[in-house]
N, C-alpha and C positions, 0 to 999 in steps of 0.2 A: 468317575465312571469311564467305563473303557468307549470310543466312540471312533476306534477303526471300524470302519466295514467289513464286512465278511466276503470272501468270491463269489458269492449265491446272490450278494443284498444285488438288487435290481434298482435302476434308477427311474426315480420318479418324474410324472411326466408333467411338463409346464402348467396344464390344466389342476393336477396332482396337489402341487404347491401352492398353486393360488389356493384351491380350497382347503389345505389344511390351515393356512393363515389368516383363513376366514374363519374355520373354524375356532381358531385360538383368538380371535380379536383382536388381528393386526391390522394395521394399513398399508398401502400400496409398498410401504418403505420398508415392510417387516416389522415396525414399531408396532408393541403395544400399545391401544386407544386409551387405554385407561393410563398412562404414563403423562396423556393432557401436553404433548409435544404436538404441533402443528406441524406441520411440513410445507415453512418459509421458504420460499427461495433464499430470501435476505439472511438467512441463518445456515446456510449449507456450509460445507466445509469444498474450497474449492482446490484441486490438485494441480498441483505446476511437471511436478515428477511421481511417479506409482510409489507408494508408501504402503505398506502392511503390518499393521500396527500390531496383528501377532509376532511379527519377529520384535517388536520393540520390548526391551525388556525394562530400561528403566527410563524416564521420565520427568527432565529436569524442567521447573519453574521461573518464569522473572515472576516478579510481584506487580510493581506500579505499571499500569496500563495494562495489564496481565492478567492476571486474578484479581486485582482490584482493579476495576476501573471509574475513572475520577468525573465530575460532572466538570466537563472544559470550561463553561463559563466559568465559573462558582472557581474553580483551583487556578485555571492559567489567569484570569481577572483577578483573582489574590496575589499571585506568581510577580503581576505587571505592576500591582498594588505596593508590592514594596520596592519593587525594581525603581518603579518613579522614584520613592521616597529617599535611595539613595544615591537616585538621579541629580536630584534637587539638594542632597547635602553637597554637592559636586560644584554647584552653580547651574546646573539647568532649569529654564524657566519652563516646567512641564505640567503645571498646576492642572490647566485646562483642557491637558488628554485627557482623551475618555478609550479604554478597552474597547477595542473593535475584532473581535475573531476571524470575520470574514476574509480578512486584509489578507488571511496566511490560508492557508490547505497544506496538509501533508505531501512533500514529496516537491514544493516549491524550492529556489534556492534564489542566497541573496548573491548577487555581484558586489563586493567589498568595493569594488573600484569606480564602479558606475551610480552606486546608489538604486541599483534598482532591485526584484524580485523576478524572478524567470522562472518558467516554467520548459522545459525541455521536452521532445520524443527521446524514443530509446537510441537512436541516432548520434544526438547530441546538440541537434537544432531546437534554437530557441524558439515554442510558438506562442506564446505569449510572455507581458513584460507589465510589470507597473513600475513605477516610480514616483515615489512618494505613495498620496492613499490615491494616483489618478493612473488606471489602465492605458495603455500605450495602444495607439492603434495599429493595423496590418502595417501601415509604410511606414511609422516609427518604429516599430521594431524591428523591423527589415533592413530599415536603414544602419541602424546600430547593432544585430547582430547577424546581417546578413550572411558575411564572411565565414563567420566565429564558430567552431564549434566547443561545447562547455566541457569540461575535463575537468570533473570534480578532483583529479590528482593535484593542482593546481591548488591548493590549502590555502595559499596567502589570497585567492581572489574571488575561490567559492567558497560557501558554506550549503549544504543540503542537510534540510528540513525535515527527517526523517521521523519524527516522533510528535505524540500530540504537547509533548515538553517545550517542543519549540512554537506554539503559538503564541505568548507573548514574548516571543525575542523578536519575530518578525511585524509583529505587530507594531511594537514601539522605534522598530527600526524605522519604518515605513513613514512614520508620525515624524521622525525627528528629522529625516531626510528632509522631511514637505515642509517644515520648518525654518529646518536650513538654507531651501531653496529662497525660501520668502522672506530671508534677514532677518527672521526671528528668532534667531540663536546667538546668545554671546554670554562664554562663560568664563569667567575669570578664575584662575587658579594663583595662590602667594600672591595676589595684586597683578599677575599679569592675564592678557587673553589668551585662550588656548588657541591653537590652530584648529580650526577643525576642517577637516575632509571627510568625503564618504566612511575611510577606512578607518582614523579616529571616533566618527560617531559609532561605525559597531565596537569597538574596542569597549567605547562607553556603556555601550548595553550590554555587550557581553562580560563586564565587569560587573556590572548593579545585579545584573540576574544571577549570575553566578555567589554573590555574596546576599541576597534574597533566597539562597537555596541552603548555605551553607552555614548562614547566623542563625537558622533552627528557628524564628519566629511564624513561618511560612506552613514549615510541621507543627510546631506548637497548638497553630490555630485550627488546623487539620484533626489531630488527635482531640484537640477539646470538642469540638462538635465533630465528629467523620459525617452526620449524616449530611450536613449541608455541602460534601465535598462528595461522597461516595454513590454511585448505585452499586445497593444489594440485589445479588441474584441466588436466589432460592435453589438453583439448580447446578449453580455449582459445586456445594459440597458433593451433592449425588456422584457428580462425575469422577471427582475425585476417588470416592468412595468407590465406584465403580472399577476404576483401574486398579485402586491398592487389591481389591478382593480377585482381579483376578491374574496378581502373582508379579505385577509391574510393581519396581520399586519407584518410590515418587519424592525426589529432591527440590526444597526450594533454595533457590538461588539467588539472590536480590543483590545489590549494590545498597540500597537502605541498609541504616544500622540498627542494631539489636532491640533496643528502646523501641522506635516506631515501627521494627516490624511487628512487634506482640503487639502492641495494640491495636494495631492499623488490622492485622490477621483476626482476630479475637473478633473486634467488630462487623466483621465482613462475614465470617464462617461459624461462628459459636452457635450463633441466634436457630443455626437450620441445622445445627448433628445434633444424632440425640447426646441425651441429658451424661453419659457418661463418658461423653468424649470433648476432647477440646480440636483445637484446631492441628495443631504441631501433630496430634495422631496419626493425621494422614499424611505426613509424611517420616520418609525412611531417615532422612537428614535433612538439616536446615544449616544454611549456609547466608552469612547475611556479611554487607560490608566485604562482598566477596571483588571487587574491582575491577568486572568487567569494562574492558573487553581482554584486560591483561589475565586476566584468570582462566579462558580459554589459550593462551599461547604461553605464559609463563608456569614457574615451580615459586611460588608466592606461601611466605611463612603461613602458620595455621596453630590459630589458638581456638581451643575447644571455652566457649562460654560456662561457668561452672555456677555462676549464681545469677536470681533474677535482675540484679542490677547491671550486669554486663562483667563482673568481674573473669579475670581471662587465666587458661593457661597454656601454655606453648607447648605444640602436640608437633606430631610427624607424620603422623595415618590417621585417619579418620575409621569409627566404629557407629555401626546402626543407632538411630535412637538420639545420637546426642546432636547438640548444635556450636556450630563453630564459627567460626570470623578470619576471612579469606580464606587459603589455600590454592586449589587448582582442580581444574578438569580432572587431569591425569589421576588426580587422590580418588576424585567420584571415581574414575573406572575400575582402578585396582579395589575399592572400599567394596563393590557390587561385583566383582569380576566381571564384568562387559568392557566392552570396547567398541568405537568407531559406531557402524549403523545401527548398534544395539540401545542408543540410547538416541534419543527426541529431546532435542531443546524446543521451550515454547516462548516466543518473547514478541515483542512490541518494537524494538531496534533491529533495522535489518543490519547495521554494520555490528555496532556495539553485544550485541545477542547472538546474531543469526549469520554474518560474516565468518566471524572468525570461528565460530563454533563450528561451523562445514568447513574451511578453509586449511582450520589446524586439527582439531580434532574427529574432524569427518563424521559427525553427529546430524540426523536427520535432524530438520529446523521444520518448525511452526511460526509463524507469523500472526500475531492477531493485530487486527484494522479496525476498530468500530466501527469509522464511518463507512465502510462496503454495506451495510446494512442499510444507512439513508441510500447510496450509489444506487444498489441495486433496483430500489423501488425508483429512483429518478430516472433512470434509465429505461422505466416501463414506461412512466408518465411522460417522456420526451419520445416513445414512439413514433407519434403522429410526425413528430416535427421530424424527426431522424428519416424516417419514411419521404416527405416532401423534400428534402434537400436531397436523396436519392435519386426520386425524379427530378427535378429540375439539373443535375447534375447529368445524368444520364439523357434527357434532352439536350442540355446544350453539345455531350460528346457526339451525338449523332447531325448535330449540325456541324460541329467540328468534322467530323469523319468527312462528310461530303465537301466541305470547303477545301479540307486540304486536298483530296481529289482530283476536286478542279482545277486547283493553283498547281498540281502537277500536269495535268494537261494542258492547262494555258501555257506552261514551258514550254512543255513539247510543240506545242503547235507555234509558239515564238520562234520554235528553233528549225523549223522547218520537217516536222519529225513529224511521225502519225500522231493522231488523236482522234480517239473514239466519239469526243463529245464536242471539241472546238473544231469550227471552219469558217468561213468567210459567214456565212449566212446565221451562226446562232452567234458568232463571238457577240456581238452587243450584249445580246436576249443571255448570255453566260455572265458575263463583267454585272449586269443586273441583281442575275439573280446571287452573286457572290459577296454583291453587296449587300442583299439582303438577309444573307445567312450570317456573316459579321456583325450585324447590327442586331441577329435576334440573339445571336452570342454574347455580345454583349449589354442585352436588354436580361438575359439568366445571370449576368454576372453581375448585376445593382439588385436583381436579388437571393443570390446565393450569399455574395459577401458577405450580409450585414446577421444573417441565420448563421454562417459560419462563425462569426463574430460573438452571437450570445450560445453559443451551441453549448448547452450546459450548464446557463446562468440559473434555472429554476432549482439546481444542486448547489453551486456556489455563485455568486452573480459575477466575479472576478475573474473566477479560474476554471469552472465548470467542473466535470470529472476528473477525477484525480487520478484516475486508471487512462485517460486519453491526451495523449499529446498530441492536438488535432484533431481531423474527424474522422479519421480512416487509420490512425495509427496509434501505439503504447505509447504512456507516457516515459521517460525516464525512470520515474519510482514504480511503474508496474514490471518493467525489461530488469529493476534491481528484484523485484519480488520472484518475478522466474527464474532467475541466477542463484540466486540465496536460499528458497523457501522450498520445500516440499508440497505443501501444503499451506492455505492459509485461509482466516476466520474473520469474525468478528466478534468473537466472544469465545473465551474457552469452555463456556457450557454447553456450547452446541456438537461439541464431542459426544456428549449423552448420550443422542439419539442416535449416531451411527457406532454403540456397544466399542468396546477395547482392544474389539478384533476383526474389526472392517479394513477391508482390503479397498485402499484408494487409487485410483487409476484415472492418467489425466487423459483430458480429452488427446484425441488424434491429432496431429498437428497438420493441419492448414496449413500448403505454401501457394503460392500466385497460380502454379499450375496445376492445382488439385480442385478443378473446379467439373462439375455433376455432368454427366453427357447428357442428362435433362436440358439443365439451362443451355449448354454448347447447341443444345439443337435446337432447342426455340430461339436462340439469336442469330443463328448463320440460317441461310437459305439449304432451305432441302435441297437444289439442283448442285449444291457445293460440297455438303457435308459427303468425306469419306466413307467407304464401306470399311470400318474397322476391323474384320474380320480376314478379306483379301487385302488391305495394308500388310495384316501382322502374317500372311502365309507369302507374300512378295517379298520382306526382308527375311523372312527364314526360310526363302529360295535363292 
């Protein structure tokens, strides 16, 4: 249907609109009611950069964390479960770990050389640290990464936690350091003992995990039962559904191989399309064992799948419809003729997915987080507390303000200089009262610390928010989410609700001096505050 306007059509007026969307059974959001979408907070789609999903034309997929997402306990607890298993053919005496999730959050990183887990601002200041499975306090981590700022370039001594993949890496690391520490580690290799240091024990886990990933018994147990590993969401095929129909082409892209992507897909999507479709329908191409993150920056050979067991044959361009193993970006665009911001990647790695895909191919990036969905409600529920460490914070600056005041007038008046407040007659009754302003300074500061300290424990008890480095600042993996990410979720079916051709627009950016002449005049004295209006006619006189 044609849906220019004409020069006549007349615009409708705000009143207008709300009632025709009443009319039609929408809600405040424009959704249809009977679509049974609620309008979460915890479900929103949040923008980092303006994204217009009408200009998107095609629409590449990861898989794991992606469209399927895995129950953490249940897969990374299995993940650790063999990891030990080939811990222990090693000589590690690991029998008596037990899987702990908590230990880790997304966006944590390990120090190779310290033994410990840090948590960074977007900065590069470390604000929290454990070591082993025990929290470091304010002065021990200050004392140890006072100096330091972290520079994940630095490969041989960080590692960043970017994926829910890495919860049992950090987890196990965490266990065997405290191990370590406690002389309960000794493992013998050919009859001798190994050395071990911080930086051989991750070697060790990043060996077991790595070969728990790649001896297929970890998938095996996955595919034989998925439910006990996957949540199904009903509402993802819709979506999908939703974009192919209106003209988006829709690519999945996976580093999974051929084998466990049909099944693992099958399981997830069959159950909710109807009865004459399968999964692979909705999309345009399927691309598996594709080797990201070299498949966004490299020209990577490309064999088209030709039978169900995975048998291959070696192609050079890619054609609608079929399914292939590796290749390259570059083939997606020429296959779809798009290019650059014409296509949306959607993944779960900001480096591996979402890095290189903007970096080299300049592809608008989605990010999905699950847990922003617990964040968001904890972050309502910590309110009250958020609120009270404001005031008390804001209390003690106003005692500050005036202390330091004085201690510039007591200079002055030391130095034989005016002063509006010190002279012969109050100096006592000042020295007094300055010490009682220190002392209530420091009566907010035994109990801000300890609130600043759990600031977040009812989310994580370790690590608190995983969007806050600190209480007033980003963390490190929220400052890589703005860098990287257009947009980002927690689930890719919450795309549903805001249709295939919603225009996203991030919030206005907030800097130190963009604050409200509301507040600016409720905290300055009216006898102070400027006529802003003769200001701005004296400088453009």
């Amino acid at each position: 249907p044609n849906l220019i306007p004409g020069d006549g059509d007349e615009m409708l007026s705000p009143e207008q609109v709300t009632a025709f969307g009443e009319d039609l059974g929408l809600d405040r959001w424009g959704t249809p009611t009977t679509w049974g979408l609620p309008a979460e907070p915890q479900r929103a789609i949040f923008c980092s950069r303006t994204l217009n999903l009408r200009s998107i034309s095609c629409v590449g997929y990861d898989m794991d964390y992606t469209l399927i997402h895995y129950k953490v306990v249940a897969w990374e607890g299995r993940a650790y479960h063999y990891a030990k298993k080939n811990l222990k053919k090693v000589g590690f005496p690991v029998d008596k770990l037990e899987f702990n999730p908590e230990l880790v959050c997304r966006g944590t990183i390990i120090d190779k050389k310290l033994g410990n887990l840090v948590k960074v601002d977007r900065f590069g200041y470390v604000k929290r640290a454990m070591h082993g499975t025990k929290r470091l306090t304010n002065r021990e981590t200050h004392d140890i990464y006072g100096r330091l700022l972290v520079d994940l370039r630095e490969g041989q001594r960080w590692l960043f936690l970017n994926t829910l993949f890495s919860v049992s890496e950090g987890c196990l690391y965490s266990q065997l350091v405290e191990m370590f520490d406690h002389g309960e580690l000794s493992v013998d290799t050919n009859g001798k003992p190994m050395e071990l240091t911080y930086q051989t024990l991750f070697n060790a886990v990043s060996k077991a995990l790595f070969k728990a990933h790649v001896q297929g018994r970890l998938k095996a147990d996955v595919m034989k039962s998925p439910e006990k590993y996957v949540e199904f969401d009903e509402d993802l095929p819709k979506t999908l559904l939703d974009q192919g129909e209106s003209g988006k082409k829709l690519a999945l892209i996976t580093n999974s191989d051929w084998e466990y992507t049909k099944v693992m897909m099958h399981h997830v999507f069959d159950k909710f399309l109807p009865s004459t479709m399968t999964w692979r329908d909705l999309f345009h191409v399927i691309i598996v064992s594709a080797r990201k993150p070299a498949f966004f920056s490299q020209t990577m050979p490309l064999y088209e799948i030709v039978t169900e067991d995975g048998m291959m044959r070696e192609k050079f361009r890619m054609k609608e419809g079929r399914i292939y193993s590796g290749g390259s970006a570059s083939m997606v665009e020429a296959l779809f003729n798009v290019s650059s911001d014409e296509v949306m990647y959607v993944g779960d790695h900001i480096f591996a997915d979402l890095n290189v895909a903007k970096g080299y191919m300049r592809w608008r990036t989605a990010l999905i987080v699950r847990e922003f969905e617990e964040e968001v409600v904890a972050i309502d529920r910590g309110k009250v507390h958020t609120e009270e460490v404001i005031a008390l914070i804001k209390a003690k600056e106003k005692c500050s303000n005036i202390l330091n005041h004085l201690r510039t007038e007591m200079h002055r008046y030391k130095q034989n200089r005016s002063s509006a407040i010190f002279n012969q007659e109050s100096e006592h009754e000042m020295y007094q009262l300055m010490s009682k302003l220190l002392a209530t300074m420091i009566g907010y500061d035994r109990k801000i610390a300890p609130m600043l300290y759990h600031d977040g424990s009812h989310f994580n008890k370790y690590w608190g928010y995983i969007s806050r480095g600190g209480f007033n600042d980003q963390s490190h993996f929220m400052r890589q989410i703005e860098k990287y990410c257009d947009v980002y979720t927690s689930r890719v079916s919450n795309f549903l609700r805001y249709t295939p051709y919603m225009y996203f627009r991030n919030s206005r950016l907030q800097l130190a001096h963009h604050r409200s002449l509301d507040r600016y005049r409720s905290e300055v004295p009216r006898d102070l505050l400027d006529d802003l209006g003769e200001y701005s006619t004296l400088r453009q006189g």
